[in-house]
Structures are given as C-alpha cells and as structure tokens.
DOPA-987818 format. One record per atom (N, C-alpha, C): x, y, z. Coordinates in pm, 1 decimal, always signed. Each point is the difference from the previous one (the first is absolute). Layout:
! DOPA-987818
+----------+----------+----------+
!        u !        v !        w !
+----------+----------+----------+
!        X !        Y !        Z !
...
+----------+----------+----------+
END
This chain:
! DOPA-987818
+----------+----------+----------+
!        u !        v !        w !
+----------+----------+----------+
!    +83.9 !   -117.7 !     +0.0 !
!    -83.9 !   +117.7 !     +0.0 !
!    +88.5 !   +124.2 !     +0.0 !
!    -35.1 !   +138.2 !    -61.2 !
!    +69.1 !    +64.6 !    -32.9 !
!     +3.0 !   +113.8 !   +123.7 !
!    +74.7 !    +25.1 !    +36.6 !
!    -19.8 !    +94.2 !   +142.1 !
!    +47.5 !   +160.1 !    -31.5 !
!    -49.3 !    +66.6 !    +13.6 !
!    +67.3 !   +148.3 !    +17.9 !
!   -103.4 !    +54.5 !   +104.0 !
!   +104.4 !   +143.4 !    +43.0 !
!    +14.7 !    +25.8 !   +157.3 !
!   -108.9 !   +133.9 !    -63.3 !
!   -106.4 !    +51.5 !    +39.0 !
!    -88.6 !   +102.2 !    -26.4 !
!    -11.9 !   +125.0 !   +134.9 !
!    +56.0 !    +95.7 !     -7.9 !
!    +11.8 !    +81.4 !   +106.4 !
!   -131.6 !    +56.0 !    -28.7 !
!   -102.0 !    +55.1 !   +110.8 !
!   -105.8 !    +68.8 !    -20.8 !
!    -27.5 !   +115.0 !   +144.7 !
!    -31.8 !    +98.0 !    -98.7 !
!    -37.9 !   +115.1 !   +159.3 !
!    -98.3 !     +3.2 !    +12.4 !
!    -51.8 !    -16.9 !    +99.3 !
!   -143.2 !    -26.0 !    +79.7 !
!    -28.9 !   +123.5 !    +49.6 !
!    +72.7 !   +142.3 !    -42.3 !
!    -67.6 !   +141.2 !    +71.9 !
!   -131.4 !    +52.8 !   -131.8 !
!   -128.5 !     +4.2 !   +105.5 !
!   -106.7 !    +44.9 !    -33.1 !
!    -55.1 !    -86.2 !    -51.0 !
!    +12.4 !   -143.6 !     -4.0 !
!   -107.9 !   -100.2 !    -68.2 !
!    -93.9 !    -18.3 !   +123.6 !
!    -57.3 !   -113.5 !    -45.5 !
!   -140.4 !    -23.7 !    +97.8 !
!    +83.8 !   -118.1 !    +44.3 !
!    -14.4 !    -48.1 !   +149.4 !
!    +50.2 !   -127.5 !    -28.7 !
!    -26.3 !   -153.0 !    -13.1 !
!   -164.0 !     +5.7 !    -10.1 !
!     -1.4 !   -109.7 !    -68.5 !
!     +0.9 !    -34.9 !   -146.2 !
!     -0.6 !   +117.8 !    -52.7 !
!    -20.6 !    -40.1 !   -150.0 !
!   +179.8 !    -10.9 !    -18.7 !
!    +72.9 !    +53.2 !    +57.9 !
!   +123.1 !    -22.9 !    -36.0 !
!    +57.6 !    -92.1 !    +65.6 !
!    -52.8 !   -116.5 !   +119.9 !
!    +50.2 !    -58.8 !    +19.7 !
!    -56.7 !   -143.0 !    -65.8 !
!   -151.3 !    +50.5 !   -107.9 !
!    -38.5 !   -152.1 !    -81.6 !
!   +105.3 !    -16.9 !    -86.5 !
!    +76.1 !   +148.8 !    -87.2 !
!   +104.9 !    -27.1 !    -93.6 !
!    +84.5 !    -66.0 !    +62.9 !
!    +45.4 !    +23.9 !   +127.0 !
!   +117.3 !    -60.2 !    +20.9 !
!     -3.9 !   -130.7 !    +23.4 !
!    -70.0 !    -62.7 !    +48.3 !
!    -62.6 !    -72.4 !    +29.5 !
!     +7.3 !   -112.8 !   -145.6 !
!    -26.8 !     +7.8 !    -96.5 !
!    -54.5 !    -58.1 !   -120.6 !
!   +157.8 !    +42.8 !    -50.1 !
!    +96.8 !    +61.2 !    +21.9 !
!   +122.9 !    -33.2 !    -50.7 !
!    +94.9 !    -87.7 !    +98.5 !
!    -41.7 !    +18.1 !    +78.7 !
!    +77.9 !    -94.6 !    +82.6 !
!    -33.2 !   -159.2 !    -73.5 !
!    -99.2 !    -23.6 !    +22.9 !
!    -74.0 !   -121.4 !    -54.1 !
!    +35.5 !    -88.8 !   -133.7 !
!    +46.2 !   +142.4 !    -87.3 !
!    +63.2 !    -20.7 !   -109.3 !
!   +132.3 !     +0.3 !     +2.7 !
!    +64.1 !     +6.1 !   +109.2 !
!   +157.5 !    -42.1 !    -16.5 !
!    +74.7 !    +97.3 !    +34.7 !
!    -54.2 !   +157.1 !     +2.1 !
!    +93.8 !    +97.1 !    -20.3 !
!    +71.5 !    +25.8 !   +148.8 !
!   +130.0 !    +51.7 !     +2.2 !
!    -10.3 !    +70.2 !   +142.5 !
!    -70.7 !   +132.6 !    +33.6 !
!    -10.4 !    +16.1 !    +99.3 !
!    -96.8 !   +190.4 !     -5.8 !
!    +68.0 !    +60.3 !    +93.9 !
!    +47.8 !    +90.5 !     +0.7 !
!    +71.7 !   +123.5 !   +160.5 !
!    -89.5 !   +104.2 !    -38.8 !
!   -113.1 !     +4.3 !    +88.3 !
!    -48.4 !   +102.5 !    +76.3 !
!    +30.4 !   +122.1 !    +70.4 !
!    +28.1 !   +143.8 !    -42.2 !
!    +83.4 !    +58.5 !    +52.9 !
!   -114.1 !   +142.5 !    +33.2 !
!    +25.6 !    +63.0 !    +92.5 !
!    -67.9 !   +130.3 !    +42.6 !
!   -132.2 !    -71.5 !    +27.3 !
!    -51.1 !    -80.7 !    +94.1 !
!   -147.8 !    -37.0 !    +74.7 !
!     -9.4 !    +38.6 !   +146.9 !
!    +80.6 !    +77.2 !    -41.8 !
!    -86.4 !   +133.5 !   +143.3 !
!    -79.9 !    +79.8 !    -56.5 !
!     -9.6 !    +28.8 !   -133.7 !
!    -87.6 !   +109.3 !    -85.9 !
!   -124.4 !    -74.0 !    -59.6 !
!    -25.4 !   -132.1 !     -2.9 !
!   -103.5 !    -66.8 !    -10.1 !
!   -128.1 !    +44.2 !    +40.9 !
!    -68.8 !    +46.2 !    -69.3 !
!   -163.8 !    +15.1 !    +73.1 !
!   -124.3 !    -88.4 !     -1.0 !
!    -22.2 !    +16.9 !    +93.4 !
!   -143.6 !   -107.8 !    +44.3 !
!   -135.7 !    +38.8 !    -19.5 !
!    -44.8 !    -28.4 !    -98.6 !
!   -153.1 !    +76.4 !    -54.7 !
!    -78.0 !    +37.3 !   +172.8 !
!    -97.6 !    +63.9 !    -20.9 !
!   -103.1 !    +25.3 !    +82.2 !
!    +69.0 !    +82.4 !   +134.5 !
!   -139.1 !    +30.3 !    +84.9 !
!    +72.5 !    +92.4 !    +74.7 !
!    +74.3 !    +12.5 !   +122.5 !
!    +87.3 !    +23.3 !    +30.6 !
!   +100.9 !     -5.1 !   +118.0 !
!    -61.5 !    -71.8 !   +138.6 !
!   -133.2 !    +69.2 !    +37.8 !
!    -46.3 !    -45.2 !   +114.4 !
!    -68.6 !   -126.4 !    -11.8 !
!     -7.9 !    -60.2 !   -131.3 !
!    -89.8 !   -131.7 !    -40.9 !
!   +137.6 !   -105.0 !    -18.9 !
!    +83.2 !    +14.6 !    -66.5 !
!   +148.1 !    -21.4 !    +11.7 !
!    +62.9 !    -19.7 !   +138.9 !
!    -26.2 !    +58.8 !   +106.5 !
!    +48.2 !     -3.4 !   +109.5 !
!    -52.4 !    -75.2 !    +95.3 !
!   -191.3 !    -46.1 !    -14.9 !
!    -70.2 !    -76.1 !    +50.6 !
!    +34.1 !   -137.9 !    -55.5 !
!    +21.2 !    -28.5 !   -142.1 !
!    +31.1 !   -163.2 !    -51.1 !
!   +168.5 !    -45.7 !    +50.1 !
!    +66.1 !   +126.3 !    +40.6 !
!   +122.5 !    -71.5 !    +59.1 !
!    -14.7 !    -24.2 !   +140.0 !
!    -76.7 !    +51.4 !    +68.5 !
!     +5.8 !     +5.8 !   +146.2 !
!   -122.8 !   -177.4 !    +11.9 !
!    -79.1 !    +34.4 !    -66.6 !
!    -37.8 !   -151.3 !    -35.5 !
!    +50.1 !   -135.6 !    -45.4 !
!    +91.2 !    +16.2 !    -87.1 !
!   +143.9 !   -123.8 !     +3.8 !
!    +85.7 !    +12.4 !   +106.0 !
!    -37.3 !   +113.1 !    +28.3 !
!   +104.6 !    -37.9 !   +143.6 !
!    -28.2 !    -81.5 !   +124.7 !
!   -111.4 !    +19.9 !     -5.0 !
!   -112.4 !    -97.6 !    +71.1 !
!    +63.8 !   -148.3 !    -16.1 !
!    +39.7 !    -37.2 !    -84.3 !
!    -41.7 !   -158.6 !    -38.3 !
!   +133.5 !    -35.7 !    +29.3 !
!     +9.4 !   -136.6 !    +41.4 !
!   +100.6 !    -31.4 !   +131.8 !
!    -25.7 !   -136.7 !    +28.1 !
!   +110.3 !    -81.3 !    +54.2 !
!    -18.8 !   -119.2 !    +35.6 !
!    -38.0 !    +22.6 !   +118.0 !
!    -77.2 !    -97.5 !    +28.2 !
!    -43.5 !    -10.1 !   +178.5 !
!   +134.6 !    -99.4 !   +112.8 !
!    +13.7 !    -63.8 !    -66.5 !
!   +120.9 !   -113.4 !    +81.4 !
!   +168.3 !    +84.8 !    +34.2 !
!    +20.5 !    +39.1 !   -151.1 !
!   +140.3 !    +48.2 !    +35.1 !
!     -8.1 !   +136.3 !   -146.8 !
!     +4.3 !    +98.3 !    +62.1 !
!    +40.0 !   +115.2 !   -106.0 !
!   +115.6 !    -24.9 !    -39.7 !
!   +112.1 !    -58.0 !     +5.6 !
!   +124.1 !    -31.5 !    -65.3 !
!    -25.4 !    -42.9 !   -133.4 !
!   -115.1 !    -91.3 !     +4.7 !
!    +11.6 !    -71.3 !   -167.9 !
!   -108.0 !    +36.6 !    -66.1 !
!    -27.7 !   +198.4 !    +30.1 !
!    -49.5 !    +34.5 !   -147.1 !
!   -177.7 !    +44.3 !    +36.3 !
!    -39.0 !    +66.7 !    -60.0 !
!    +46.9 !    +93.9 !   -158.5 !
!    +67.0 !    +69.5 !    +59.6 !
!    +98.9 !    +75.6 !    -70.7 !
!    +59.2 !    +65.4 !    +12.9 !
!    -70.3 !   +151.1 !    -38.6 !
!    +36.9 !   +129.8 !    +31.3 !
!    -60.7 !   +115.5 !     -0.9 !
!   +142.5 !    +76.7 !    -80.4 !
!     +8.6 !    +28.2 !   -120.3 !
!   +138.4 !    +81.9 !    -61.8 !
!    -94.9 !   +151.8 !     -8.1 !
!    +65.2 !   +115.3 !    +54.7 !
!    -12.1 !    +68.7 !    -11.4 !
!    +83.1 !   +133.2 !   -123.1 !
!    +99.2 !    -43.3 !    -21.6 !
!   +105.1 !    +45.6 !   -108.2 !
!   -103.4 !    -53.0 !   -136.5 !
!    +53.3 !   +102.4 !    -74.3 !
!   -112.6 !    +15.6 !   -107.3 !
!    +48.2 !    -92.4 !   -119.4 !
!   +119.4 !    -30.5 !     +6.5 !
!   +107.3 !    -64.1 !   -102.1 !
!   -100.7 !   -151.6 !    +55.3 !
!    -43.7 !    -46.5 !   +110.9 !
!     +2.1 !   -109.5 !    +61.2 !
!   -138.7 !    -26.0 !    -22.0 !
!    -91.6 !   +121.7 !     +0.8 !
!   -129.4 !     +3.2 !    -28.2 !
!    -18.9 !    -67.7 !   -158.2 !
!    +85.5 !    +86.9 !   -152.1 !
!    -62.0 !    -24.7 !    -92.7 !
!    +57.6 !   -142.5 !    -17.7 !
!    +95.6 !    -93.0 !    +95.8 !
!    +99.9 !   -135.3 !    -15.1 !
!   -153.1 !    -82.6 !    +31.8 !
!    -16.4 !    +26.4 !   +103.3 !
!   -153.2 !    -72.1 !    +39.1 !
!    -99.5 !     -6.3 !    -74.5 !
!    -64.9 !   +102.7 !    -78.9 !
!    -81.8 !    +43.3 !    -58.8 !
!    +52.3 !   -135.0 !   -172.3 !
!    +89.5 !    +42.4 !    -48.2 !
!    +52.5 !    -77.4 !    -86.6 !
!    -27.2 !   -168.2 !    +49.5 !
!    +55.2 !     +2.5 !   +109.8 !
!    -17.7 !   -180.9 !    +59.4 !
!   -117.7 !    -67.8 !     -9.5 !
!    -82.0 !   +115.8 !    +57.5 !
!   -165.7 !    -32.6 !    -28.8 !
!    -39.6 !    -31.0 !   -154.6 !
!    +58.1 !    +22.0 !    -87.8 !
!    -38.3 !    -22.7 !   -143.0 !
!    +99.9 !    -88.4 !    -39.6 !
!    +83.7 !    -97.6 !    +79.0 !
!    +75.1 !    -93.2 !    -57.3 !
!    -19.3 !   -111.1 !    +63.0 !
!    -19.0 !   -130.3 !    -59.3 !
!     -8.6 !    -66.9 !    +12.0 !
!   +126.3 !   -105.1 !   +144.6 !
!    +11.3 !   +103.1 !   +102.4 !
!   +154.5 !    +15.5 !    +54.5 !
!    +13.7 !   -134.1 !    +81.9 !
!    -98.4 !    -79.2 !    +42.4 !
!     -1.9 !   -165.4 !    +45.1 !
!    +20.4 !    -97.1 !    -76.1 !
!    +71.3 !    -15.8 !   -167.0 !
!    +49.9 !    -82.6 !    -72.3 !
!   +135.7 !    +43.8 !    -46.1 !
!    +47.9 !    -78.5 !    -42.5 !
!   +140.6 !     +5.7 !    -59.6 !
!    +24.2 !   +114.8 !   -100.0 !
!    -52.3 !     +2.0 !   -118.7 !
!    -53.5 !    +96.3 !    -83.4 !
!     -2.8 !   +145.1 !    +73.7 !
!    -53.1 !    +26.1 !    +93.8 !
!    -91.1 !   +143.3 !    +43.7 !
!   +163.1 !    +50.8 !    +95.9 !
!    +65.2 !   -114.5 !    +73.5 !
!    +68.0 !     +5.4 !    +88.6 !
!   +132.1 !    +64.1 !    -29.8 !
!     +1.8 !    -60.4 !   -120.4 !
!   +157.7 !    +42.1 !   -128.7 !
!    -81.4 !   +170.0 !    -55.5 !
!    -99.5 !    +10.4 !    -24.5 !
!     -7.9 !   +121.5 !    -59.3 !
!     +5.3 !   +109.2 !   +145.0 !
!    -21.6 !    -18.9 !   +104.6 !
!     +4.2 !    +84.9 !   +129.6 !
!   +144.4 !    +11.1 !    +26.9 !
!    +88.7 !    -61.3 !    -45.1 !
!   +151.1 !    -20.9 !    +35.3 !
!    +48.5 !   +111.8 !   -120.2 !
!    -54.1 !    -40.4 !   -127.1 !
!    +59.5 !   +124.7 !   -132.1 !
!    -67.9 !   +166.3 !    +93.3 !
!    -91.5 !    +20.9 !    +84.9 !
!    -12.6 !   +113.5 !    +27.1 !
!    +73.0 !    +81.8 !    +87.5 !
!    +19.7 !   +133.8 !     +9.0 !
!   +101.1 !   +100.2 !    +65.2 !
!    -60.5 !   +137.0 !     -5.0 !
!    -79.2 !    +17.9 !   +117.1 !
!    -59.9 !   +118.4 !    +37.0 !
!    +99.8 !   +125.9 !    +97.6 !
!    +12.3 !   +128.7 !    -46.2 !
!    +52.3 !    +43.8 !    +46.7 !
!    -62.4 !   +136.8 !    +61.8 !
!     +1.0 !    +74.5 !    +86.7 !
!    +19.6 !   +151.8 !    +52.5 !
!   +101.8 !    +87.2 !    -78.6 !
!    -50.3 !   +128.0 !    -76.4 !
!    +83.1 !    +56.5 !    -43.3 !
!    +70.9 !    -99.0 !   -147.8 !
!   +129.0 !    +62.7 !    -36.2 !
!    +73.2 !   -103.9 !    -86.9 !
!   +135.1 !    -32.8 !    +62.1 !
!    +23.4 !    -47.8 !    -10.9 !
!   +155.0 !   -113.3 !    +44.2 !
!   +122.0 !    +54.3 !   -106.3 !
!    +91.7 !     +8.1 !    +84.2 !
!    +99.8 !    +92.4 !    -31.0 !
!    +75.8 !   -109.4 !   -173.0 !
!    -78.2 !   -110.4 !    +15.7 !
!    +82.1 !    -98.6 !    -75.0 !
!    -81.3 !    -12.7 !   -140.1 !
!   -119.5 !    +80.9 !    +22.7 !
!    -80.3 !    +24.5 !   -136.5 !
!    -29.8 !   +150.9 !    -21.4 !
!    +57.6 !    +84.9 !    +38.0 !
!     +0.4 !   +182.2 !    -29.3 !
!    +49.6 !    -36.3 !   -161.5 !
!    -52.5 !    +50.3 !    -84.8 !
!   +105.2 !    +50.3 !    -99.0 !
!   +137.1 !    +63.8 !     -7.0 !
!    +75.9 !    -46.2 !    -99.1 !
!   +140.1 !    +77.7 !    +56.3 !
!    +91.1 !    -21.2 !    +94.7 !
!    -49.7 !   -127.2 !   +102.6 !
!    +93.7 !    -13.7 !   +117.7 !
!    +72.3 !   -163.1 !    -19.9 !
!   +112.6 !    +20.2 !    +11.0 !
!    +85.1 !   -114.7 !    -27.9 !
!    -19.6 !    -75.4 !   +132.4 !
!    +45.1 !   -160.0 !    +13.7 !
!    +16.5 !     +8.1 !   +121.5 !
!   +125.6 !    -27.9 !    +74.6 !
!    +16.1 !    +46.5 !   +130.4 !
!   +127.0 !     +8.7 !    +35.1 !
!    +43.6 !   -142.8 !    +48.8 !
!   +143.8 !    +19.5 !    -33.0 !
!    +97.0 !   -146.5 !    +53.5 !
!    -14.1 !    -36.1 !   +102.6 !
!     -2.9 !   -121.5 !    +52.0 !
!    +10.7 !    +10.3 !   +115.6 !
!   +112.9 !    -11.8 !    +80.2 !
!   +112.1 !    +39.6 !    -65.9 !
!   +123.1 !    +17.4 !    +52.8 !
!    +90.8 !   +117.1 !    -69.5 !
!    +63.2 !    +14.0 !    +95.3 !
!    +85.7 !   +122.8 !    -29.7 !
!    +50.4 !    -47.2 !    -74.6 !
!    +98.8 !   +117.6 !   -142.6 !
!    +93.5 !    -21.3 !    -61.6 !
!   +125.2 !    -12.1 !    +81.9 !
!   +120.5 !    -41.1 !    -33.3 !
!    +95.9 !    -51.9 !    +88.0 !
!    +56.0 !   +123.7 !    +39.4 !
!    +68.4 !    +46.6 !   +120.9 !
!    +25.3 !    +85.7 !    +38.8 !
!    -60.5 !   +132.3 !    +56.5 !
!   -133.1 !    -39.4 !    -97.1 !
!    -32.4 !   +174.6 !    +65.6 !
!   -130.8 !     -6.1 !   +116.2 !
!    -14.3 !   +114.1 !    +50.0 !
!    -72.7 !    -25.8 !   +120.0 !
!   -159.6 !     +8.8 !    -31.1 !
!    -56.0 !    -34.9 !    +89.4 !
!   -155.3 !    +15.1 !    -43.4 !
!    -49.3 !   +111.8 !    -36.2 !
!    +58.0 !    +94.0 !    +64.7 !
!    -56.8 !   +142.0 !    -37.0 !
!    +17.3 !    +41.9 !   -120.3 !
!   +103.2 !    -39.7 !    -85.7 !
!    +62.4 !    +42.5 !    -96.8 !
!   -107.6 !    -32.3 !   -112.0 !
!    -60.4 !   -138.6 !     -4.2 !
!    -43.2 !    -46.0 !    -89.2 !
!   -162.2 !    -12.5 !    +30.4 !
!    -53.2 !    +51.7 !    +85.8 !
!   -160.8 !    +37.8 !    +85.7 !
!    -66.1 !    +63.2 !    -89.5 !
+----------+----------+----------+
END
C-alpha cells in the first residue's frame, strides 16, 4: 500500500467534519499530522458545548476510575478522540490506522517550513553555543 505523510491545519474547520476526512484517510493508508487544533471550532453554542462536556464528564466507572473513560481536555486530544469514534479502532485494521495518526498543538518545530533539523551533536570542537 502506498503511504504518504499528509500534513493538515485544523485552524477554523469544524471538527467533525474535519475529523470524518481524516478519518477516511487514515483508513486508506495515508499518514495525517494534524497541526494547529487549538483553533478548531465546535459548531453550536458555547454554553450548550459546555453542558455536553460537563455531561461526559459524568460517565465513569463505578469499581475503579483508573480503567477509564478517560476525560482529555487538550483540544489536540479532543479531535484524536473524536477521529477514534469514526474508526473502526477495536480491530487490527482501525488499530494500524490510529498509529499512522499525529495530532498536534500549534506546529512542531520539525514541520515549520524552512527549518532544517538540527544535529544532534556538536560539530567536533566547537561549543554548543557556537552552533545553537
């Protein structure tokens, strides 16, 4: 299967409609990095938005809260979930496409345009500062 890596910015989409695309490329093989999903918006209105989270928050094991659900509040973690929900993520198949995904805050210094990345070792002799 043919793989390439698809960077996508998630500032000002909706996020479920952008997380069915992603969602349906994963599926198809691709990798996806998710970048800027702090700027993600959530249709409808803030205080109706604020009642359906405080309502999943609700939901909870009774025996031991250790094993789940879990409550992600980071928004990168929100549209990761949101995506999970539309994958098939309890078979082999769904499990490999959740592994090709990479949600981020902001962008990562290692996908800016223009930015090389640095060695991870000094050139011989000179000091760190030199080459920072």
């Amino acid at each position: 299967m043919f793989e390439k890596q698809v960077v996508v910015d998630c500032q000002g989409h909706l996020v479920g409609r952008r997380a069915a695309t992603l969602a349906k490329e994963l599926l198809n093989g691709d990798r996806v990095v998710a970048v800027r999903c702090e700027d993600i918006n959530i249709s409808g209105s803030f205080f109706r938005n604020k009642l359906k989270y405080h309502d999943f928050l609700w939901k909870r094991m009774n025996t031991n809260r250790k094993r789940g659900p879990f409550h992600f509040c980071a928004p990168s973690r929100i549209l990761w979930r949101t995506i999970r929900g539309m994958i098939p993520h309890k078979t082999k198949r769904g499990a490999a496409a959740l592994e090709r995904l990479k949600v981020f805050e902001g962008v990562p210094h290692a996908l800016r345009p223009g930015q090389a990345r640095r060695r991870s070792s000094s050139p011989a002799g000179a000091s760190p500062e030199a080459w920072a």
